[in-house]
C-alpha positions as CSV (number, residue, x, y, z in Angstrom):
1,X,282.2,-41.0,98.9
2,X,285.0,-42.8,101.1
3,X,288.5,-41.9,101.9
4,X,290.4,-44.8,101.5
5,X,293.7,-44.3,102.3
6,X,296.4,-41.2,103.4
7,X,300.2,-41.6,102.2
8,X,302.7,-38.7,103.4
9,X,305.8,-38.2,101.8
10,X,308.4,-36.3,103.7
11,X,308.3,-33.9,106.9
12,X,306.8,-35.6,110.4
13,X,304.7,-38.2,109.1
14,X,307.4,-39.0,106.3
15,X,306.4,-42.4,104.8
16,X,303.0,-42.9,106.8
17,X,300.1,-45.2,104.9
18,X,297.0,-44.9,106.8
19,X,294.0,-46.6,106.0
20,X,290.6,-46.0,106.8
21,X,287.4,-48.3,106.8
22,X,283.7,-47.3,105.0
23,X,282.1,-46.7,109.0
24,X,283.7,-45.1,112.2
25,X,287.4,-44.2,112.2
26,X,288.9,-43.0,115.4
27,X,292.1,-41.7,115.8
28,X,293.6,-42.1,119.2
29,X,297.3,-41.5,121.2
30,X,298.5,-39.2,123.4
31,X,299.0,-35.5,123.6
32,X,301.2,-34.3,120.2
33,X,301.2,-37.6,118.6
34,X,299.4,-35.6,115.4
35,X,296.0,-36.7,115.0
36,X,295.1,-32.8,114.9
37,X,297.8,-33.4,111.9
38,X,296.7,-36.1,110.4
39,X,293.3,-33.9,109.7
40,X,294.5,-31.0,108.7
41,X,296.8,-33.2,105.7
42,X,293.7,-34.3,105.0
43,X,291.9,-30.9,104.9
44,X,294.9,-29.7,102.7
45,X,294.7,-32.8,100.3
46,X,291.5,-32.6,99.8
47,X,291.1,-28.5,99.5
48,X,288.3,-28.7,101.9
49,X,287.7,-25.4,102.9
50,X,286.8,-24.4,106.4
51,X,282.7,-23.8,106.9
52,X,282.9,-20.4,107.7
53,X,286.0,-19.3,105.5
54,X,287.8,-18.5,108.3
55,X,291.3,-20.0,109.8
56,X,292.1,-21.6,106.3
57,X,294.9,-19.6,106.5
58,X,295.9,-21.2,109.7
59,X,294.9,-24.7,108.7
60,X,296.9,-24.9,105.7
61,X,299.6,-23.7,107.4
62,X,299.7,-26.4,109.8
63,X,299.6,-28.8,107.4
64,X,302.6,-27.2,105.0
65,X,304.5,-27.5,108.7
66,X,304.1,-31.1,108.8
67,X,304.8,-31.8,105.3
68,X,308.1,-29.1,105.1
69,X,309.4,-27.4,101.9
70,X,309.1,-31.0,99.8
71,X,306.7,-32.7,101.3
72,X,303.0,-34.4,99.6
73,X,300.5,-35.7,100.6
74,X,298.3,-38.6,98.5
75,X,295.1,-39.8,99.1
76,X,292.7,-42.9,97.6
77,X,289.3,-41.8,97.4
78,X,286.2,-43.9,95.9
79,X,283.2,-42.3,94.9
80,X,279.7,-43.0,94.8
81,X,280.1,-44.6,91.4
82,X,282.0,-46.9,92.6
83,X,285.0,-45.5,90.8
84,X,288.4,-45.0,92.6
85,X,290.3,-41.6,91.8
86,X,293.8,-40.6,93.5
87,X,294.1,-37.4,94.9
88,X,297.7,-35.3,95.2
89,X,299.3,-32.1,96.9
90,X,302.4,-30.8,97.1
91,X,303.8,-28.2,99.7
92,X,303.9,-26.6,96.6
93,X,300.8,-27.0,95.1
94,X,298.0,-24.4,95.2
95,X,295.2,-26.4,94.6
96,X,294.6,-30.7,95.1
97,X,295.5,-32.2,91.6
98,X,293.0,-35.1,90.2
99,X,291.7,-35.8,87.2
100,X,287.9,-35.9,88.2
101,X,285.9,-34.3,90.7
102,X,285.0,-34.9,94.0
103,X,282.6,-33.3,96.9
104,X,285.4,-32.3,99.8
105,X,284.4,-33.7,103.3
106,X,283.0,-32.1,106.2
107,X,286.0,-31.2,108.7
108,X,286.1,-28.9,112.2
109,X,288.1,-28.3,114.2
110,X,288.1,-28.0,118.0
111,X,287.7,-23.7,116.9
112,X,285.6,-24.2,114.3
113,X,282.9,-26.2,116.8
114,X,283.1,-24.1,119.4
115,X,282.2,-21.0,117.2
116,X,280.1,-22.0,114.2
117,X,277.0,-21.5,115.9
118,X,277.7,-18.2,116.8
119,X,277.6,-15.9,113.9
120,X,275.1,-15.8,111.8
121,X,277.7,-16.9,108.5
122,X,278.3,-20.1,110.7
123,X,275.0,-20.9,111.3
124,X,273.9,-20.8,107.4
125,X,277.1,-22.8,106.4
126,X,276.2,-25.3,108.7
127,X,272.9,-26.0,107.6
128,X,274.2,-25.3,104.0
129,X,276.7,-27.8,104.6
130,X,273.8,-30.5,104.1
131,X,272.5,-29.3,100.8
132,X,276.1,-29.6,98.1
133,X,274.6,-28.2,95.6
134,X,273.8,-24.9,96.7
135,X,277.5,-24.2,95.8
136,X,276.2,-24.2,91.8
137,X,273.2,-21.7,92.9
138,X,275.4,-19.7,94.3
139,X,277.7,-19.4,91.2
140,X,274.7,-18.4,89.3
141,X,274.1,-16.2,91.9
142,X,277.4,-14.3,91.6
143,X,277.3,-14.2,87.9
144,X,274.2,-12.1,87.9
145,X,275.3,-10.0,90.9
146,X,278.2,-9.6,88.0
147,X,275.8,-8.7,85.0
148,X,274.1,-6.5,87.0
149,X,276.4,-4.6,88.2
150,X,277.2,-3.9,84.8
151,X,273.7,-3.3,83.8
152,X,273.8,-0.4,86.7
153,X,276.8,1.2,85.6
154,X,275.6,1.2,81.8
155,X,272.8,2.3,83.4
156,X,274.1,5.5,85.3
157,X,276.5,6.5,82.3
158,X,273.5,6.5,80.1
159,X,271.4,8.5,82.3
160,X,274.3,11.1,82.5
161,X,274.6,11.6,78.9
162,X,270.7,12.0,79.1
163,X,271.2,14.8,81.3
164,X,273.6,16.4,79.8
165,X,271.8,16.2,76.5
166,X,267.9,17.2,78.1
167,X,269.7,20.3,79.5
168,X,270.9,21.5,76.2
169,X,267.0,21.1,75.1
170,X,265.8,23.6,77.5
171,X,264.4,27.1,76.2
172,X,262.7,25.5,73.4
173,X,259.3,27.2,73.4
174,X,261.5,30.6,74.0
175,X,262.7,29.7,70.7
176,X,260.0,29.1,69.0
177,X,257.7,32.4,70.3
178,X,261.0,34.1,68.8
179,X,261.0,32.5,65.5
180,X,257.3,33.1,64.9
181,X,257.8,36.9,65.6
182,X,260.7,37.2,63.1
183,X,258.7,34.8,60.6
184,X,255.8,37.7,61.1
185,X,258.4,40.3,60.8
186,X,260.1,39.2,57.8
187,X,257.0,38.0,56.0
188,X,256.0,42.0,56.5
189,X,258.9,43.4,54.8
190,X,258.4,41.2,52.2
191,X,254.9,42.4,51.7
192,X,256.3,45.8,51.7
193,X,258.7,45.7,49.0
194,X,258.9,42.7,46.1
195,X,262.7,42.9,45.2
196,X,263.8,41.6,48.5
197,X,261.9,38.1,48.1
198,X,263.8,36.3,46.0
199,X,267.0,37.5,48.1
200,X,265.0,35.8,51.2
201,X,264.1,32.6,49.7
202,X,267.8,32.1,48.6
203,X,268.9,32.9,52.3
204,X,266.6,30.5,53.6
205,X,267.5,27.7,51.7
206,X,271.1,28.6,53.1
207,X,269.6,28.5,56.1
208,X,267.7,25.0,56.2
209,X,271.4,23.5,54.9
210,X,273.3,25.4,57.7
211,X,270.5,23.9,60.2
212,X,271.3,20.5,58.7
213,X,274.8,20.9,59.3
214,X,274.9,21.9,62.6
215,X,272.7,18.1,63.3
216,X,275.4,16.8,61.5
217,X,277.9,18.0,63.5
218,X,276.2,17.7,66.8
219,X,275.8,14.0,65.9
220,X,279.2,13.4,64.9
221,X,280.7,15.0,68.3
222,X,278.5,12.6,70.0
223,X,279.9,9.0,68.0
224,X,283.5,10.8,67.9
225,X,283.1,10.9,72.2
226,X,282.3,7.0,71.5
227,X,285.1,6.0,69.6
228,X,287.4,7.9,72.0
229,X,286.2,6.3,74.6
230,X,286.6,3.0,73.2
231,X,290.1,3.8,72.4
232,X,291.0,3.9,76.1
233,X,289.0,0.8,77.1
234,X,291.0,-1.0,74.9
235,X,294.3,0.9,75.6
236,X,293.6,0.3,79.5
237,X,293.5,-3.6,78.5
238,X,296.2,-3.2,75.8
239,X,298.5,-1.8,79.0
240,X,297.7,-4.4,80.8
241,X,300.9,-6.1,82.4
242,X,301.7,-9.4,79.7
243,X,304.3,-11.0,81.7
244,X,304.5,-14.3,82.4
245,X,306.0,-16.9,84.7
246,X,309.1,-18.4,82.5
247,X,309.2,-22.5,83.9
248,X,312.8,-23.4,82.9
249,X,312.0,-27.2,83.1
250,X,312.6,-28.7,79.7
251,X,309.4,-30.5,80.4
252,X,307.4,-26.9,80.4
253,X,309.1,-25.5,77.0
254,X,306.2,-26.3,74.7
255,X,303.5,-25.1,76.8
256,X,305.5,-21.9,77.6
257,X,306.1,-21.4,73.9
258,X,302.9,-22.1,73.2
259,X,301.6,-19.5,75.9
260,X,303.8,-16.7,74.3
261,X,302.7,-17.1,70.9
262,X,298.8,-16.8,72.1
263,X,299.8,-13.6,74.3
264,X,301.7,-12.5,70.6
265,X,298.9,-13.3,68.8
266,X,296.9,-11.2,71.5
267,X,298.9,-8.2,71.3
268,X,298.9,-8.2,67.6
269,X,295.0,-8.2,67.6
270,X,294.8,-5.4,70.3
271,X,297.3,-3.2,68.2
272,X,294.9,-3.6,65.4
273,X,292.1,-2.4,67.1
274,X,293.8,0.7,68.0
275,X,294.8,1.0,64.7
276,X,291.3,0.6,63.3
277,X,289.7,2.6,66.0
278,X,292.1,5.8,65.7
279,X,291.8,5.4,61.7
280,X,288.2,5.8,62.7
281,X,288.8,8.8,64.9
282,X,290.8,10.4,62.0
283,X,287.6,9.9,59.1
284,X,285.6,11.6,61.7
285,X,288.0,14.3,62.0
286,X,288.1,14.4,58.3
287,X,284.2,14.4,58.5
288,X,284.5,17.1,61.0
289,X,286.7,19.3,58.7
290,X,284.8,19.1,55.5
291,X,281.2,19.7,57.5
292,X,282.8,23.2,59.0
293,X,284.1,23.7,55.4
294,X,281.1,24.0,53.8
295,X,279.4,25.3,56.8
296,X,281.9,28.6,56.5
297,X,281.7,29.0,52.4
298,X,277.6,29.1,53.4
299,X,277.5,31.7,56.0
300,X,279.8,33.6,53.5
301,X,277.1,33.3,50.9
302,X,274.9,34.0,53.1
303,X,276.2,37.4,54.6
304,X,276.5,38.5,50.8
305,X,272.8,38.1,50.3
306,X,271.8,39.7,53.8
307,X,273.8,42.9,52.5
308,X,271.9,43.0,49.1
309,X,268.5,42.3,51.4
310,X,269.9,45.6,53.6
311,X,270.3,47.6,50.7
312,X,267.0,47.7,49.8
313,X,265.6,48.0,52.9
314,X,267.4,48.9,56.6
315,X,267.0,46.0,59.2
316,X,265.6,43.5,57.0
317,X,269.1,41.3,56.8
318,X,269.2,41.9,60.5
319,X,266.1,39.8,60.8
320,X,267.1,37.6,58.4
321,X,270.3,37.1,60.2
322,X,268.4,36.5,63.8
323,X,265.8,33.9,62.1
324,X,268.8,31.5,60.3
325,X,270.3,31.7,64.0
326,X,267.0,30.8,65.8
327,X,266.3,28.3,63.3
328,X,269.5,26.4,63.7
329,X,269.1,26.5,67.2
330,X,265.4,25.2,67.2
331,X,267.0,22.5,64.4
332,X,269.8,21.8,67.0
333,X,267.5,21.4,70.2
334,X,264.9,19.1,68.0
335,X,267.9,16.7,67.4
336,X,269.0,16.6,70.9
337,X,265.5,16.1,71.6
338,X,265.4,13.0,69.5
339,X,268.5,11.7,70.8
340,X,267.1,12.3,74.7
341,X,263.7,10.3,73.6
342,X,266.2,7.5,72.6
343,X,268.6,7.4,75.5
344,X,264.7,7.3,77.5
345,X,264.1,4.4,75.6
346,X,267.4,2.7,76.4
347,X,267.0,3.6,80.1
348,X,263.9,2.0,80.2
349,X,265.3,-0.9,78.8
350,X,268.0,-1.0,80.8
351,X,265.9,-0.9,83.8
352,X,263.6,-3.6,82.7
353,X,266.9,-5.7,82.9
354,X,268.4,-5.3,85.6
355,X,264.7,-5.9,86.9
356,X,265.1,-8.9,85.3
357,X,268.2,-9.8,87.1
358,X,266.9,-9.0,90.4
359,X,263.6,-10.8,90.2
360,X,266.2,-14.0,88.9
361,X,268.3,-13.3,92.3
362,X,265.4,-13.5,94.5
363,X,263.7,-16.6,93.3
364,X,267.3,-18.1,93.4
365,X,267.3,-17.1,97.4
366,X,264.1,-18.5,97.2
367,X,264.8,-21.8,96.3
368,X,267.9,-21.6,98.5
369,X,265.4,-21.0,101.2
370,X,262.7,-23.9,100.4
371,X,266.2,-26.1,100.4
372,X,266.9,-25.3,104.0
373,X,263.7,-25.6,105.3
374,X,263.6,-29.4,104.4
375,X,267.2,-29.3,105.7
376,X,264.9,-27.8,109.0
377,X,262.3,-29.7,109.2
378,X,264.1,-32.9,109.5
379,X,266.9,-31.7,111.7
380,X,263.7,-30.5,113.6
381,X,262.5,-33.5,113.8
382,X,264.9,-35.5,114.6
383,X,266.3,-33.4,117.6
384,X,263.0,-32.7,118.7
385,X,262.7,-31.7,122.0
386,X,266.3,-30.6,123.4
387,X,267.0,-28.6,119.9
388,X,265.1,-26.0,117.6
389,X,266.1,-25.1,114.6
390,X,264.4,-21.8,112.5
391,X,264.9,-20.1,109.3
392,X,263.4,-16.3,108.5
393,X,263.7,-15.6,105.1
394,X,266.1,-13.0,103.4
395,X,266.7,-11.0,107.2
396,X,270.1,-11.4,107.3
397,X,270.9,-7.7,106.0
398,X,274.5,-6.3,107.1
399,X,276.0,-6.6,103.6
400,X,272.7,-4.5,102.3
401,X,272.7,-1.8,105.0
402,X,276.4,-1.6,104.4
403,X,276.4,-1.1,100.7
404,X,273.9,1.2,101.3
405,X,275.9,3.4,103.6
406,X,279.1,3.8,101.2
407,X,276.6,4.8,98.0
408,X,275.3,7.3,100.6
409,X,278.7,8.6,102.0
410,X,279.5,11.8,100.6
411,X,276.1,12.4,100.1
412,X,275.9,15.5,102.6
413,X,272.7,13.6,103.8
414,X,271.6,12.1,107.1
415,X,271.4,8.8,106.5
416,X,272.9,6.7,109.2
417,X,269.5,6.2,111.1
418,X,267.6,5.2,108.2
419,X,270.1,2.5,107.1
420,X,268.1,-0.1,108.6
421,X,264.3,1.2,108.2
422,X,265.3,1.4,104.7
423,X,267.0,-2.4,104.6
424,X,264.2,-4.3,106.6
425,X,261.5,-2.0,104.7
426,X,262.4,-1.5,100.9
427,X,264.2,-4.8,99.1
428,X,266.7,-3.6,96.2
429,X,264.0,-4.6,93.9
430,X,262.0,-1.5,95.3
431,X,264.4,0.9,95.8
432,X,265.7,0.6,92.6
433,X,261.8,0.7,91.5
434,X,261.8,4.7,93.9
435,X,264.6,5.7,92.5
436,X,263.4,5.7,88.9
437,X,260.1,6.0,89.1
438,X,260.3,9.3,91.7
439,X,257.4,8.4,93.7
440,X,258.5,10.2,97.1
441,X,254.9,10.3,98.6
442,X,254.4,6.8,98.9
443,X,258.6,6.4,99.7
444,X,258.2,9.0,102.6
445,X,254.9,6.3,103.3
446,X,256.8,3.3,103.7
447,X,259.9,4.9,105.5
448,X,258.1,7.2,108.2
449,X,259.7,10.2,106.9
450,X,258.9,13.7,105.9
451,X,258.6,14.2,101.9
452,X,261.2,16.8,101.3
453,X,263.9,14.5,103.1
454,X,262.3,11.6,100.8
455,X,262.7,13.9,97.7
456,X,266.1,14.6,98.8
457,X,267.2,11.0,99.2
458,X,265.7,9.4,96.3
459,X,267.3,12.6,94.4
460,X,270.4,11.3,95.4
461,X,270.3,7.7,94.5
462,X,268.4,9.1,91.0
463,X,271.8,10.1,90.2
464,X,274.6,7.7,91.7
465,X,275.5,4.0,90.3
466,X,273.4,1.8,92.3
467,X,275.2,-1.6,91.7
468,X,277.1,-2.3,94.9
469,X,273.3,-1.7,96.4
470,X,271.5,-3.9,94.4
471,X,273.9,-6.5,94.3
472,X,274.0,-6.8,98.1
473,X,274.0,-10.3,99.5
474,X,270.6,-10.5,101.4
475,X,270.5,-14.1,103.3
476,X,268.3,-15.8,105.6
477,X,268.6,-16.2,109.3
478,X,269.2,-19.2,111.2
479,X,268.9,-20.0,114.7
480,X,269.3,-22.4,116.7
481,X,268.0,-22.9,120.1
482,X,268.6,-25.2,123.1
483,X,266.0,-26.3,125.6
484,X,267.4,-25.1,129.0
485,X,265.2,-25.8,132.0
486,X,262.2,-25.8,129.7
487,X,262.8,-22.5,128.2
488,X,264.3,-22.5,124.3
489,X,267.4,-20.2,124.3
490,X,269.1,-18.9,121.5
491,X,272.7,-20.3,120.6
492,X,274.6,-16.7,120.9
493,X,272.8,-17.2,124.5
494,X,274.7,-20.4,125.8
495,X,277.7,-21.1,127.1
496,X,280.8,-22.8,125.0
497,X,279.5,-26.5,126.1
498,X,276.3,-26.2,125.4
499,X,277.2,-24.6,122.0
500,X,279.0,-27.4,121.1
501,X,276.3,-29.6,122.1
502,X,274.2,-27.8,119.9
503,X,276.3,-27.6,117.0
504,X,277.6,-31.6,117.2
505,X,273.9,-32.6,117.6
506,X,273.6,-30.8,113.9
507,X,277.1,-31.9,112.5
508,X,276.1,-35.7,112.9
509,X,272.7,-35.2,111.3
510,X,274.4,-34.7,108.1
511,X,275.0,-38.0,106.2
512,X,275.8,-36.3,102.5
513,X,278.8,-36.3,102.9
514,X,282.3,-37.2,105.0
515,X,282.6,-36.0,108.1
516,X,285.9,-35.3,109.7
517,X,285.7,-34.0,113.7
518,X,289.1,-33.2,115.5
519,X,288.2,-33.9,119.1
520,X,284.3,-33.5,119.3
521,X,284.3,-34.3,123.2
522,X,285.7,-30.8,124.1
523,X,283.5,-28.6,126.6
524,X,281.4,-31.7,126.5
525,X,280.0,-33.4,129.9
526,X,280.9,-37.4,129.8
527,X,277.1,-37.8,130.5
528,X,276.7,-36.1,126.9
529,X,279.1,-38.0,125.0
530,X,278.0,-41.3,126.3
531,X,273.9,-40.8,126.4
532,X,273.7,-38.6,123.2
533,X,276.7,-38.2,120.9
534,X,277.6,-41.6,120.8
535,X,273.9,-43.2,119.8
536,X,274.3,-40.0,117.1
537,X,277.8,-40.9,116.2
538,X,276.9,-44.4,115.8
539,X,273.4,-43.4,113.9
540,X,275.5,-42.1,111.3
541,X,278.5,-43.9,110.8
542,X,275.9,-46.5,109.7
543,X,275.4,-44.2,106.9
544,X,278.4,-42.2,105.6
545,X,282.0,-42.2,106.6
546,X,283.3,-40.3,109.3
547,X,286.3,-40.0,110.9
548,X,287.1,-38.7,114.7
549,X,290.1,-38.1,116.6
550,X,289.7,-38.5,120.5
551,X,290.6,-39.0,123.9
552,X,287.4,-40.2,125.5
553,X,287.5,-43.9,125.2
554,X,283.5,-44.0,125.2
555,X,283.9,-42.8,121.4
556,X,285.5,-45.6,119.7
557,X,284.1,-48.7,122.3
558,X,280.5,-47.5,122.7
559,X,280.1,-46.4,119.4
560,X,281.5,-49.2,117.9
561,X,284.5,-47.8,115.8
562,X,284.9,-50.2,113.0
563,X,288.5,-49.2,113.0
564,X,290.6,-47.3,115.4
565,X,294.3,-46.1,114.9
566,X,296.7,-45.3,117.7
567,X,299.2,-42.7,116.2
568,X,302.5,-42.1,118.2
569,X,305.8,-40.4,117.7
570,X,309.5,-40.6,118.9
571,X,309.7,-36.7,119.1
572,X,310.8,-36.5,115.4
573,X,308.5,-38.8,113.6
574,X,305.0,-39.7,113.8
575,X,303.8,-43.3,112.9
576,X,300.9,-46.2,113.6
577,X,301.7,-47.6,116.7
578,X,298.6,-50.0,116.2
579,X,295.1,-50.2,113.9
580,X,291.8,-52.3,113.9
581,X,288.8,-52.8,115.3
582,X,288.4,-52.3,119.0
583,X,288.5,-55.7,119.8
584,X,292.0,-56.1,118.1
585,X,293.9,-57.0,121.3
586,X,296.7,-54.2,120.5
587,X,293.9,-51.7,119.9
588,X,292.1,-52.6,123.2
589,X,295.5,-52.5,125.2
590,X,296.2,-48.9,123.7
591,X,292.3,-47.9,124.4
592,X,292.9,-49.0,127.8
593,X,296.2,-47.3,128.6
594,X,296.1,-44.2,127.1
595,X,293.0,-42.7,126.5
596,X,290.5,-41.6,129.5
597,X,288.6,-43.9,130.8
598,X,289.5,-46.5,128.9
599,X,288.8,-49.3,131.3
600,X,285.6,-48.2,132.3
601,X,284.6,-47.7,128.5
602,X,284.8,-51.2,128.0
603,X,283.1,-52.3,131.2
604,X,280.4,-50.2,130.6
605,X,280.1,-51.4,126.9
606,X,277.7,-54.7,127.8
607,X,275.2,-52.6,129.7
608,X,275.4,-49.7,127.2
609,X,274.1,-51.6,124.1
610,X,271.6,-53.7,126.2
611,X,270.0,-50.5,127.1
């Protein structure tokens, strides 16, 4: 892709059209002339984020304060397919308006190359910055971070309700010891006097119906907590706020009408889902009623029979009684036992999903991984000796241990020195895997730790949603190292200049797309720019556009710019004082007057490419 051209309209640059050539663009002038301006209108236009994600902010800003309230900014791009697209912004605007799309340039700042290299976010988006379509793994990446998130808070409300339902399940063999001395008992006073039998086989057909409708009803309470449930998802949405920005301009009235009727249409649907939904709650209700209603005409029939059983003989409708009540408990505790074997079932397969998810995560990370070791090994190669450049796979764990310590806060357990034996020791994968699985031996194993504090933990997490954990972002680590009197040192270990050095030596390795550097010579030695960043700068403006703004002369002469503009300004405006190629004799006089070491640049230009 090529930036072809950069119109301003309004504010400081009002009425500037500034064009740029496929190889090496330098912008030159003197101190506040706005060539960090003209950059940042182009990082604005373009909505070319910063690598790291931080100082947008500030960028934008700097452009909205050359442009003013009404100011744009318009700029002629061609891409690869040879097609040309136009690219807009308003002060205005939120986003660049086009009508295809386009991969943004490459842009630093002086900031932003003096501190990439020194967290470990900068370092990854500066090696990322050479593979553009890690952006779309990414976004898959998110979107199953999203699903399973949900999966794990399905998950934890499901295992919940299967708590709450195993504890009412409890006492069951009590039950049943109970039942099987009543059955004894009864069965003896039946054997001891005939006229009470028939009574009995009436009252336990009564019985076997009561038992039936006390399943009913526990089932029924169970899809009634459904539906109200449902009911306030869809009221929480329902109550969501519908207003709407009203555009008055004539030009908007179709689309705004057009909006309201959608957001009518909307609101109509939602209120018929209420509707439906608390028609359901009141047939359950109804249900509800007519269940207990029958349920109360049978324990009056059977009380009536248990009297006639008591006349004949004392206690017997006493036992009677006590065996319908065990038996509708035992009837009860079967159901809920069913309906625990089938939340099992859904938490298994539940788990097996998210799973599923993870195992999609890491072989994502994994292929992100293969991509920036080919990104490596060239860069590797090519600034082989002076500069090293490493990956380690999936160590870059601060968003893990922190996720990990807010699922743990609250806990009442001691946790903060296990944080990171836990992160560089169990992947999400695996703790997800202890957590379910309860296998605290070999847990304890892995982590060092006694078993009851292993028990204790994995207790914890048994019972608590784990998706912020198991979402984590787990990235690898870069480093990069410079050779420094024959010893490699790590980047966090050097000082600003030598960052720089490593981070530019990197920057201009990357040909896949634009790159736009606001004064790259900063913290730079002269014996630097003019033995290493120039044959680099050069190298690759033989390749792919890039654009510089500078006041070493050695830049645009020695690396042959194959256009250089001179931007000036009266105090209130900023214009082209003069643009070409450096031997355009108004480009050579401005080289030579205002930028350092102009003169010399030149005179050293003869020996420079003969070397």
């Amino acid at each position: 892709m090529i930036i072809k051209n950069l119109r301003v309209e309004e504010g400081f640059f009002n009425n500037l059209d500034l064009e740029f050539s496929n190889g090496l663009n330098v912008l030159v002038g003197g101190r506040g002339v706005g060539k960090t301006s003209v950059i940042e209108l182009l990082r604005f236009g373009l909505g070319a984020d910063n690598l790291i994600g931080e100082g947008n902010k500030s960028s934008a800003n700097h452009a909205l304060s050359i442009l003013q309230s009404s100011g744009r900014v318009s700029i002629d791009l061609e891409l690869p397919s040879g097609e040309e697209i136009n690219v807009t912004r308003s002060a205005q605007d939120n986003i660049p308006l086009t009508g295809s799309t386009y991969i943004a340039p490459i842009i630093f700042s002086q900031k932003e190359i003096e501190t990439i290299g020194v967290t470990k976010i900068g370092r990854l988006s500066l090696i990322d910055s050479f593979i553009p379509e890690l952006k779309d793994t990414n976004f898959k990446i998110n979107e199953l971070n999203v699903i399973l998130r949900s999966l794990s808070a399905h998950y934890y409300a499901v295992k919940q309700e299967f708590n709450d339902i195993s504890d009412k399940t409890t006492g069951l063999e009590n039950l049943k010891n109970r039942e099987l001395e009543l059955q004894k008992k009864n069965d003896y006073l039946q054997e001891n006097n005939h006229k009470i039998k028939k009574n009995q086989n009436e009252i336990s057909i009564i019985q076997k119906s009561l038992a039936n409708y006390s399943v009913q009803l526990q089932n029924i309470a169970i899809t009634r907590k459904f539906f109200e449930k449902r009911k306030y998802d869809l009221e929480s949405i329902a109550s969501v706020n519908n207003n709407y920005i009203a555009l008055d301009s004539e030009d908007n009235q179709e689309l705004m009408l057009l909006l309201k009727d959608r957001l009518d249409y909307d609101n109509k649907l939602f209120k018929y889902l209420l509707d439906n939904n608390d028609a359901s709650l009141v047939e359950i209700d109804n249900f509800i009623s007519e269940i207990n209603h029958k349920k109360v005409n049978l324990e009056i029939e059977a009380r009536k029979t248990r009297t006639q059983v008591d006349n004949f003989t004392e206690g017997a409708g006493a036992t009677l009684s006590e065996l319908g009540r065990v038996r509708e408990q035992l009837a009860q505790i079967s159901n809920y036992s069913k309906i625990a074997k089938q939340k099992d079932e859904q938490l298994n397969n539940i788990y097996q999903q998210m799973q599923d998810k993870l195992l999609e995560i890491y072989n994502l990370r994994d292929d992100i991984y293969k991509s920036r070791t080919v990104v490596l090994d060239k860069l590797n190669e090519n600034l082989c000796p002076n500069i090293k450049v490493v990956c380690n796979q999936q160590t870059h764990l601060d968003n893990y241990m922190s996720n990990l310590e807010a699922t743990l806060r609250g806990s009442g357990l001691k946790y903060k020195e296990l944080l990171k034996i836990i992160a560089y020791n169990i992947s999400p994968q695996w703790l997800l895997y202890y957590s379910v699985s309860n296998r605290y031996e070999e847990f304890a194993s892995i982590l060092d730790i006694p078993t009851d504090r292993a028990i204790r933990l994995l207790g914890y997490l048994s019972e608590v949603d784990l998706g912020l954990v198991l979402s984590s972002t787990i990235e690898d680590s870069i480093d990069c190292m410079l050779l420094d009197h024959g010893q490699y040192k790590s980047i966090e270990e050097l000082s600003i200049g030598q960052r720089c050095t490593v981070a530019l030596s990197i920057i201009l390795e990357n040909t896949s797309r634009i790159l736009i550097i606001d004064q790259p010579e900063d913290h730079l030695d002269n014996e630097f720019v003019v033995q290493t960043l120039i044959k680099s700068i050069r190298q690759r403006s033989g390749m792919a556009q890039t654009i510089i703004s500078s006041h070493n002369a050695n830049i645009p002469v020695l690396g042959n710019a194959s256009k250089v503009i001179n931007l000036d300004s009266n105090g209130r405006k900023g214009f082209i004082r003069a643009a070409g190629t450096i031997d355009n004799i108004e480009v050579k006089a401005s080289i030579e007057s205002i930028m350092e070491g102009g003169r010399e640049a030149f005179q050293h230009r003869s020996s420079f490419y003969s070397s």
